[in-house]
C-alpha positions in Angstrom: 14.6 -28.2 9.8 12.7 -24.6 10.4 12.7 -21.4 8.1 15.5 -19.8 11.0 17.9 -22.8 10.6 18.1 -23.6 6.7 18.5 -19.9 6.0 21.0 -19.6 9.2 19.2 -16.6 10.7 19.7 -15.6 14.4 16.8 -15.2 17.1 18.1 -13.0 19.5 16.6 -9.3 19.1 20.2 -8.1 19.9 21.4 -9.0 16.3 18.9 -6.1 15.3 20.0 -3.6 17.8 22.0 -1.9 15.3 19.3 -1.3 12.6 16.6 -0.3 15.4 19.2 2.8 17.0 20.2 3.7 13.8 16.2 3.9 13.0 16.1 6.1 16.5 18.8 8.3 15.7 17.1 8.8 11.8 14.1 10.0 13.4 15.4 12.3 15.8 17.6 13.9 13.2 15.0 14.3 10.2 12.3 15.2 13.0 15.3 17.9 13.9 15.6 19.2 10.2 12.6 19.3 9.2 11.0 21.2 12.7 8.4 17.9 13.3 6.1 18.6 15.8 6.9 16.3 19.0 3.9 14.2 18.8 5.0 13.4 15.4 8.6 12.6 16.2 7.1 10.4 19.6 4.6 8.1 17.3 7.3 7.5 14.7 10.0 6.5 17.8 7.4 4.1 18.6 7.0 2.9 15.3 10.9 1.8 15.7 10.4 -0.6 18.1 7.0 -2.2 16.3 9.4 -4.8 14.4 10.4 -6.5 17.7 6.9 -7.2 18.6 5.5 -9.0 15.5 7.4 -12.0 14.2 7.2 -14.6 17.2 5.4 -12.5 20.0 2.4 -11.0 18.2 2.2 -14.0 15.3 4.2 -16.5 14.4 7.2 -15.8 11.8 5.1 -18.3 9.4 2.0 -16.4 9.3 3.4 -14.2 7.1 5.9 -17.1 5.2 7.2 -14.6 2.6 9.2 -12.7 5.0 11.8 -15.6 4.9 11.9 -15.1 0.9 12.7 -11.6 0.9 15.4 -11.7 3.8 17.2 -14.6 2.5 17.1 -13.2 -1.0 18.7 -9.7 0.5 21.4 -11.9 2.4 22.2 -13.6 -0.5 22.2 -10.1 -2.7 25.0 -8.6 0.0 26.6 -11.6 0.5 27.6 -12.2 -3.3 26.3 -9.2 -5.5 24.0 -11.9 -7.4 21.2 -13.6 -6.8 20.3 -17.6 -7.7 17.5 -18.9 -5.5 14.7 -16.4 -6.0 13.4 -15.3 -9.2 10.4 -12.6 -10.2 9.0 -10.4 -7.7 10.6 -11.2 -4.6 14.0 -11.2 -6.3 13.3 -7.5 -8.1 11.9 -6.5 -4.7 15.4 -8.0 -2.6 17.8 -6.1 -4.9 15.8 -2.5 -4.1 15.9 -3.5 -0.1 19.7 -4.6 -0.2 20.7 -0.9 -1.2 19.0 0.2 2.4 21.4 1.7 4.2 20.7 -0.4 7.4 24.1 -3.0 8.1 22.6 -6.1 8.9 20.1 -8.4 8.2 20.2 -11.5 10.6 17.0 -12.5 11.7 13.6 -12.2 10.1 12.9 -9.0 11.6 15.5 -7.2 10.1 14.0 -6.2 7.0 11.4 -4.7 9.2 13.6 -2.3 10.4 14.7 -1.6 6.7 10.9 -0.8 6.1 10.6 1.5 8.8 13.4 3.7 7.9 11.8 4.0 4.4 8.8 4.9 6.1 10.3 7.5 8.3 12.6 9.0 5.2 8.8 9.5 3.2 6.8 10.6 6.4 9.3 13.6 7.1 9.4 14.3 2.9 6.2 14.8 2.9 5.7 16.7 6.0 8.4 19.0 4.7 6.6 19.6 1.2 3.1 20.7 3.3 1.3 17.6 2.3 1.0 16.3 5.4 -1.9 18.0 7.5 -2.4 17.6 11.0 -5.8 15.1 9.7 -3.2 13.1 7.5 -0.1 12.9 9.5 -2.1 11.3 12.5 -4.1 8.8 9.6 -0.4 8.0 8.1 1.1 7.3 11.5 -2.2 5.3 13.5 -3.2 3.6 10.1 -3.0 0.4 12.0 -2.0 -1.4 8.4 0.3 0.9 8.2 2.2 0.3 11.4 1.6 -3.6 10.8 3.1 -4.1 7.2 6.0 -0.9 7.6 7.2 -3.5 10.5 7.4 -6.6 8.4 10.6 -7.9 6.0 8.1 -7.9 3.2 8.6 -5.4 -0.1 4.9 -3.6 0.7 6.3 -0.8 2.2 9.1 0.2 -1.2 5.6 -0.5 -3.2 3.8 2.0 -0.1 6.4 4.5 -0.4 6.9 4.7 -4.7 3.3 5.1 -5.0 2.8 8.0 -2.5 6.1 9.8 -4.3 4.9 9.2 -7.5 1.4 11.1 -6.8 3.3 13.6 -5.0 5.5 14.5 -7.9 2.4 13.6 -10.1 0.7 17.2 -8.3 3.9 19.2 -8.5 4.4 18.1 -12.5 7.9 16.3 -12.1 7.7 13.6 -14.9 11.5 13.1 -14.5 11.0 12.0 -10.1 7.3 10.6 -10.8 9.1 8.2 -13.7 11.7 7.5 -11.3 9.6 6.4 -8.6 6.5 4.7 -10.2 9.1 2.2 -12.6 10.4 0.1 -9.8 6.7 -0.9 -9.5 6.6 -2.2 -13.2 9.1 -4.8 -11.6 8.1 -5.4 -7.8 3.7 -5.0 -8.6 2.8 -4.7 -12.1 -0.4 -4.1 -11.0 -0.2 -0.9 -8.8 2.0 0.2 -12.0 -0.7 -0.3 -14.1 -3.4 1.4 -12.1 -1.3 4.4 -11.1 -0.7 4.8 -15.1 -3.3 7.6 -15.5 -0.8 9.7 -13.1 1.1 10.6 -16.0 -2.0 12.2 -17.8 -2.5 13.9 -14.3 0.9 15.7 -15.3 -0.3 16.1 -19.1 -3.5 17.8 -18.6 -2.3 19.6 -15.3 -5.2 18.2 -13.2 -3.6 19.1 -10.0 -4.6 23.1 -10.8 -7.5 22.7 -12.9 -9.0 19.3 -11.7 -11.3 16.9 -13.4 -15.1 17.9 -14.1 -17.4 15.7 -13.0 -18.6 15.0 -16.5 -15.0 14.2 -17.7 -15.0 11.9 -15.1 -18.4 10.1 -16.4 -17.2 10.5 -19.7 -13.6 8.7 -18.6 -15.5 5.7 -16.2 -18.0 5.0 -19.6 -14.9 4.9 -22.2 -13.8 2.4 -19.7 -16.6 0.2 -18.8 -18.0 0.3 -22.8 -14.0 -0.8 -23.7 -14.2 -4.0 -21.0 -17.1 -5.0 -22.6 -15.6 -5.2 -26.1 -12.8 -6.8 -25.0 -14.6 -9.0 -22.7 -13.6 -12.3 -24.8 -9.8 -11.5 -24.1 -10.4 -9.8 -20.9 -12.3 -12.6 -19.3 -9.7 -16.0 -19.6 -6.8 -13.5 -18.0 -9.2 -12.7 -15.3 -10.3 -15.9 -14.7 -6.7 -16.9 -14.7 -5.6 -14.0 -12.1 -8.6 -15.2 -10.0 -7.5 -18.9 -9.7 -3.7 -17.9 -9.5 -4.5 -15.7 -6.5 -6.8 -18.1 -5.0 -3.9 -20.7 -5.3 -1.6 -18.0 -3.5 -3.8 -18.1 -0.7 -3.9 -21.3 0.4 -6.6 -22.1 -1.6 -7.0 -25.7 -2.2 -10.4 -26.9 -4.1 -10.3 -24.6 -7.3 -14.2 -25.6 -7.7 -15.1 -23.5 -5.0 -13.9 -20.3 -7.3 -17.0 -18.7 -9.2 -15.5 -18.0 -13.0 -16.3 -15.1 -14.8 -18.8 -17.1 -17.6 -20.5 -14.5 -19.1 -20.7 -10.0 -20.0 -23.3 -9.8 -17.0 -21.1 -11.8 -14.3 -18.1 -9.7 -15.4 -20.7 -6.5 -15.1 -21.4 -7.4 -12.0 -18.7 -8.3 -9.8 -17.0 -5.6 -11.4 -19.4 -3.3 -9.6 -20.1 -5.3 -6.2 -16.3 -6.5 -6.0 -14.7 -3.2 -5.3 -16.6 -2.3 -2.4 -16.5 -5.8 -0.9 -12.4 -5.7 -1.9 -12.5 -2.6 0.5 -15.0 -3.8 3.3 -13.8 -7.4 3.6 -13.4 -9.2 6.2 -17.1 -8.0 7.5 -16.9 -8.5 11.3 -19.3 -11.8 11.0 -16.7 -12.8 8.2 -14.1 -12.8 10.9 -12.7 -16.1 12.3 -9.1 -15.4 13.5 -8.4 -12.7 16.5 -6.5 -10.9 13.4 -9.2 -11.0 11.1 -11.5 -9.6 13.9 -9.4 -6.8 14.7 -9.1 -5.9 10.3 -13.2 -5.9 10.6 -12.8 -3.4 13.1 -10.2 -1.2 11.8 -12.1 -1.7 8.1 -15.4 0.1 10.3 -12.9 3.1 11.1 -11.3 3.3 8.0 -14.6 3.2 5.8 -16.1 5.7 7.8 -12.8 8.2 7.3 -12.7 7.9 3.9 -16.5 8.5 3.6 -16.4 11.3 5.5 -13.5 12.8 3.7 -15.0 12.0 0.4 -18.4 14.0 1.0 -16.3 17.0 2.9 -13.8 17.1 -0.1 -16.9 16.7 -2.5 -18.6 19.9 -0.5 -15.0 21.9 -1.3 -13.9 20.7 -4.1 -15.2 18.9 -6.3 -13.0 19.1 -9.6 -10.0 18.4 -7.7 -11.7 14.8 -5.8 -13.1 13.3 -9.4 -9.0 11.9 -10.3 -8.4 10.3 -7.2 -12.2 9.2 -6.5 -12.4 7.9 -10.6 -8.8 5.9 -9.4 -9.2 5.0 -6.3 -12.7 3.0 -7.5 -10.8 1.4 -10.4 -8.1 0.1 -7.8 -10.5 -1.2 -5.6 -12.4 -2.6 -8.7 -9.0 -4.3 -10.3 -8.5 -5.8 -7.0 -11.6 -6.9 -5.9 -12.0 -8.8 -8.7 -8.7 -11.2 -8.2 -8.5 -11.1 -4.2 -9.9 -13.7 -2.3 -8.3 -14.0 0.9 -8.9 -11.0 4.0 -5.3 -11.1 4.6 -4.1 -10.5 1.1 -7.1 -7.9 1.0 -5.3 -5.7 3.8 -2.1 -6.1 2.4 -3.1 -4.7 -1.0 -5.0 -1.8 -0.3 -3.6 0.2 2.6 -2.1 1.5 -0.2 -4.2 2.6 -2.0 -6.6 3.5 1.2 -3.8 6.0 2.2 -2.9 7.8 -1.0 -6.6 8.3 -1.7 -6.8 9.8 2.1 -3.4 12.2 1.7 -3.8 13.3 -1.5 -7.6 14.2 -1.7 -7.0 16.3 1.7 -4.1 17.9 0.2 -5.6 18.2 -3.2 -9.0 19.8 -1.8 -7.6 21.4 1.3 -9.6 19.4 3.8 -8.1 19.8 7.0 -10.6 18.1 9.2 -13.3 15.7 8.8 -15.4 16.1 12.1 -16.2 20.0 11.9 -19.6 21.2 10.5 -17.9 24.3 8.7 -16.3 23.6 5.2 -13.2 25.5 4.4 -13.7 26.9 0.9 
């Protein structure tokens, strides 16, 4: 017995015909209301139909197995108000996508369409607010991770979507909204809650008018580092833990083949190399799926924006990029140092990737990477 039979989901695409109109209609009306520029409003009717052309055309359902979690745990969730078979994350993450107000949820790409109209209800927010430059709108919209995992029934795009509210209401100094949006991720990804922590002395210190010297920022990454090292004898077993968990989580099968953190200098060091291998990998030669291959290539794009964005914003602003340069490193770095598998690798930091991306433009009024003139 398959996934679609023992959780009784349909496989027509005309059981999600509702949800995809009424994700057409949303965009036409909040592209209406909030005076979108066409190209805008075309890309993100595109995006509507991108949940019909993943699960069983572009991959099989399986690839991604935890789809069928999440959208039996949602059926169940409408069906009864409660919630028995699922337990943690997935069932924390099932009870925020039930209250989506999309009506049904009947195959595995339903919750896909769910995702999309969270996407399209945070795209035209922040567009409205004048966060969104021309530069950022196109990244947010082409992002090809983006378009992939805002078109699967998985709980990334909620996690997506509170992060990039909480650092917007993080700038404007809203403690109420930004502790509104960043707690659902203390139950749905500790982690990202965790990391995105330091948002709240962001508020504190007002950082968003007078930004972060660069020697604050030293200061902040050695007060770090020294306090790892101290607590490296409570620090290491969790890690080592994390790392063997994840590598479990992955398919991983001979637990020998995971190097341990065995001493201060291995933790040193693949704290510094993992972060940038967390954000590179899979490296084109790593690649041995079509999937992977095409990640290697859109990892060569995406490295190369976010460099170029990071010296322009540098050149402009430099107070204003230390935050979000000092946190975007320690995400990578957290990550990099648990994450073993290029899938999972993805997943985990187009988040991340895109936050940095929207908020350092916003925050240092880069408007364009490509130009040799730098708009002081």
């Amino acid at each position: 017995m398959n996934w679609y039979q023992r959780l009784g989901l349909e496989t027509s695409f005309f059981y999600d015909l509702p949800n995809f109109l009424i994700c057409i209609f949303a965009v036409i009306i909040v592209s209406g209301v909030v005076k979108m520029p066409r190209n805008y409003t075309i890309i993100l009717l595109v995006h509507c139909f991108v949940p019909f052309f993943l699960n069983d055309v572009l991959f099989p359902a399986s690839y991604f197995g935890d789809q069928f979690r999440y959208t039996g745990a949602v059926r169940e969730i409408r069906d009864s108000f409660r919630l028995s078979s699922e337990v943690g994350n997935v069932a924390s993450a099932s009870w925020f996508l039930a209250f989506i107000p999309l009506p049904f949820v009947e195959t595995v790409k339903s919750l896909g369409f769910f995702n999309k109209l969270i996407f399209i209800f945070m795209f035209a927010f922040l567009y409205s607010k004048g966060v969104l430059n021309r530069f950022c709108a196109y990244f947010l919209l082409l992002y090809p991770s983006i378009v992939l995992y805002t078109g699967l029934s998985l709980r990334d795009t909620f996690i997506f979507c509170c992060m990039m509210m909480s650092a917007y209401f993080a700038i404007k100094r809203n403690t109420l909204f930004l502790s509104l949006f960043i707690a659902p991720l203390a139950f749905i990804k500790f982690q990202n809650f965790f990391i995105l922590l330091p948002l709240f002395a962001f508020v504190i210190f007002n950082l968003g008018d007078k930004g972060m010297s660069v020697r604050k920022g030293i200061v902040i990454l050695s007060i770090t580092f020294v306090t790892l090292i101290l607590s490296f004898p409570l620090v290491a077993p969790m890690l080592n833990a994390m790392r063997l968990a994840m590598y479990r989580e992955d398919g991983g099968v001979n637990i020998q083949d995971v190097p341990l953190i065995s001493g201060i200098g291995d933790f040193i060091y693949m704290g510094l190399t993992s972060g940038l291998y967390f954000f590179s990998k899979p490296l084109p030669w790593e690649a041995s799926k079509a999937l992977q291959l095409v990640q290697a290539l859109e990892n060569l794009i995406i490295m190369f924006i976010v460099i170029k964005l990071t010296v322009r914003a540098w050149r402009t602003n430099l107070n204003k990029l230390i935050f979000w340069l000092v946190l975007f490193i320690a995400s990578l770095s957290i990550y990099g140092l648990v994450v073993f598998n290029y899938g999972t690798a993805a997943r985990y930091r187009f988040p991340f990737i895109a936050m940095y991306v929207v908020y350092v433009a916003y925050a240092c009024n880069v408007n364009q990477i490509f130009n040799k003139k730098v708009t002081q």
